[in-house]
C-alpha positions, 0 to 999 in steps of 0.5 A: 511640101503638101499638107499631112492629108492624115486624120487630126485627131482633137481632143478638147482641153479647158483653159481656166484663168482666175483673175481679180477685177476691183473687188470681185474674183472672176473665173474665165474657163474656154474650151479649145480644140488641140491641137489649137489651130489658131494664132495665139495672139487672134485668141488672146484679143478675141477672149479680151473684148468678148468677156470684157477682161480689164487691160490690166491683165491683158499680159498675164492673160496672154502668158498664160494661154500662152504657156498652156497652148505649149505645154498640152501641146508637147503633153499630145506630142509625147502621148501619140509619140508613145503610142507609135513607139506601142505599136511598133514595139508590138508589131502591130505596125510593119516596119518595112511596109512603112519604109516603103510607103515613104520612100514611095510618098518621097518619089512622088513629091520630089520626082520634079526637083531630081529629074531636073 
């Protein structure tokens, strides 16, 4: 199956995560591109030796970028999911048209599997 070749568009979100080392109350705020193109785990060890984060909220720190990631993930999904139902529900999008160009996008990328 190739790749979606459509425009992706990003959108930058902060991560904050607060964190308490010895005596001293540390903020960690990092700007991340959505939708997040990389491996949560790479990010999670990449923000622990750059900013030098103590290993005793390594956990936490990966939960919670974890759970961030996902959950502005699924909020961009809904949003450009009610945008297309907009527009479909406003005409502004042809239904048929659509149809067609799937079914001909489907042709094209499956023509060798069913001529065989």
């Amino acid at each position: 199956m190739k790749k979606n070749k459509g425009k992706v568009n990003t959108t930058e979100k902060e991560f904050v995560f607060g964190f308490r080392a010895g005596r001293n109350d540390c903020v960690l705020k990092v700007p991340l591109q959505f939708p997040v193109q990389e491996n949560v785990s790479d990010l999670h060890g990449r923000l622990m030796l750059l900013h030098k984060i103590p290993c005793v909220v390594e956990n936490e720190l990966k939960s919670t970028l974890s759970m961030f990631i996902e959950g502005e993930t699924i909020q961009d999904y809904d949003r450009e999911a009610e945008l297309a139902l907009q527009r479909l529900t406003t005409g502004e999008v042809d239904i048929n048209q659509r149809y067609k160009h799937m079914g001909q996008g489907l042709l094209r990328d499956h023509a060798e599997t069913w001529s065989s």
